[in-house]
ZAMARKOL-152478 format. One record per residue (C-alpha): residue in one letter; x, y, z. Coordinates in steps of 0.25 Angstrom, whole numbers. Layout:
ZAMARKOL-152478
{rec "a" {X Y Z}} ...
END
This chain:
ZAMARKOL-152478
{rec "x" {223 -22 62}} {rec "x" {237 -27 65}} {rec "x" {249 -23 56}} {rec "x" {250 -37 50}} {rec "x" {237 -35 45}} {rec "x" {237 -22 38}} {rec "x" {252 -28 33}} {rec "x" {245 -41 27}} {rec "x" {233 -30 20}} {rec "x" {246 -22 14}} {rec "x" {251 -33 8}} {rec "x" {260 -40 18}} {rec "x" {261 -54 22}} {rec "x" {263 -53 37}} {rec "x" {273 -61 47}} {rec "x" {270 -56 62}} {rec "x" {280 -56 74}} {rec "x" {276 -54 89}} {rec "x" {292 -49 92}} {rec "x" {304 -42 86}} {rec "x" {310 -56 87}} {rec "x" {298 -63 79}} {rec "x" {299 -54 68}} {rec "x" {314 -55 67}} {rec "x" {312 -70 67}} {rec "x" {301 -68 56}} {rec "x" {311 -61 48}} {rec "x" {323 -69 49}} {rec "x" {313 -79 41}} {rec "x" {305 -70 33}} {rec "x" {314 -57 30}} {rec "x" {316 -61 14}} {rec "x" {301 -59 13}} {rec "x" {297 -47 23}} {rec "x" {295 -34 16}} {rec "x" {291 -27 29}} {rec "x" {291 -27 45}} {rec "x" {281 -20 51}} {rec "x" {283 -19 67}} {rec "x" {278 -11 79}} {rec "x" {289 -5 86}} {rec "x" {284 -12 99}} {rec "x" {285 -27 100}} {rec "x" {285 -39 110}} {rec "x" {301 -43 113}} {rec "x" {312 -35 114}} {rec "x" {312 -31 99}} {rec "x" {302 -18 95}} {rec "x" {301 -15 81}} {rec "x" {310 -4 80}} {rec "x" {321 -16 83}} {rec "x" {314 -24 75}} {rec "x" {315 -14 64}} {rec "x" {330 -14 65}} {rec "x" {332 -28 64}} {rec "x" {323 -29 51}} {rec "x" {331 -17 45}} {rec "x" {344 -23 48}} {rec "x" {341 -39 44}} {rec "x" {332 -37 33}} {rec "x" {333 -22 26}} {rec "x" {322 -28 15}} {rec "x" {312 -26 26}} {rec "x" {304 -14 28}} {rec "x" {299 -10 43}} {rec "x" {289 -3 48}} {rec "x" {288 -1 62}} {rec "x" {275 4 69}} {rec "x" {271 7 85}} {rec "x" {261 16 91}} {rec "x" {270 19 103}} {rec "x" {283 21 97}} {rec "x" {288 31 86}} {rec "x" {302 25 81}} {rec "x" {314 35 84}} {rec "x" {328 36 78}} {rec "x" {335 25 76}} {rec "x" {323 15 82}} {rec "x" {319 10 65}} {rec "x" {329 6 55}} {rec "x" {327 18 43}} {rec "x" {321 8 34}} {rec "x" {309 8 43}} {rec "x" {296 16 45}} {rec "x" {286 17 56}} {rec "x" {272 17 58}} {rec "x" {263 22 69}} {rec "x" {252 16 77}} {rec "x" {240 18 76}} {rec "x" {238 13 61}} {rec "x" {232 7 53}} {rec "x" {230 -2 40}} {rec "x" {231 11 30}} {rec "x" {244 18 38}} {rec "x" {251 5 36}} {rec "x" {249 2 22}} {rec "x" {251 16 19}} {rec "x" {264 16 28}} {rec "x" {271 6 21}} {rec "x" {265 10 7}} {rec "x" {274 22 10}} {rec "x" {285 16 17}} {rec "x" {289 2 9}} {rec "x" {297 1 -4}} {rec "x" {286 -1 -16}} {rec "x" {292 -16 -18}} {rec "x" {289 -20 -3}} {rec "x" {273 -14 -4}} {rec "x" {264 -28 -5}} {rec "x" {254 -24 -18}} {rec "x" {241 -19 -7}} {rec "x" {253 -9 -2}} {rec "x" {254 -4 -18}} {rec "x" {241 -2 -21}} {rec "x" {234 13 -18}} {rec "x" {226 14 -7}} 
END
């Protein structure tokens, strides 16, 4: 199941980008109604998600991000403070916990707010 999926199961209505580039571009028209990025660290392009993590942070503050990779581990300095990191493997379940946990109560979507 890809992330896009088990965002839309969550509650999430889902924009997808191929690049750093894409999804800044996406932004640029969507930012006033994203709640939350959700990007692996390793991407087509010259942008990862580490970078594009920084650009969110800085250009739109309202966002949440949640970066994920299987390969990489962020280190200092490579997220903004704002956002947290999932590992790969996962699945369905550690992502809906993960940001059950992680995003403010007004940004859950109601499937994220009900028990489990």
């Amino acid at each position: 199941m890809d992330a896009c999926e088990i965002l839309r199961e969550a509650g999430f209505r889902c924009h997808e980008a191929g690049t750093g580039y894409e999804a800044v571009t996406l932004l640029e028209v969507h930012a006033d109604n994203v709640i939350l990025v959700f990007s692996d660290v390793e991407m087509p392009g010259d942008m990862n998600g580490f970078a594009l993590a920084h650009h969110v942070a800085a250009h739109w503050p309202h966002i949440e991000i949640v970066i994920s990779s299987g390969r990489r581990k962020p280190e200092a300095g490579d997220m903004p403070d704002k956002a947290t990191f999932l590992g790969k493997p996962f699945n369905t379940r550690m992502v809906h916990d993960h940001l059950r946990e992680t995003l403010p109560n007004g940004k859950k979507p109601v499937p994220l707010t009900q028990a489990v």
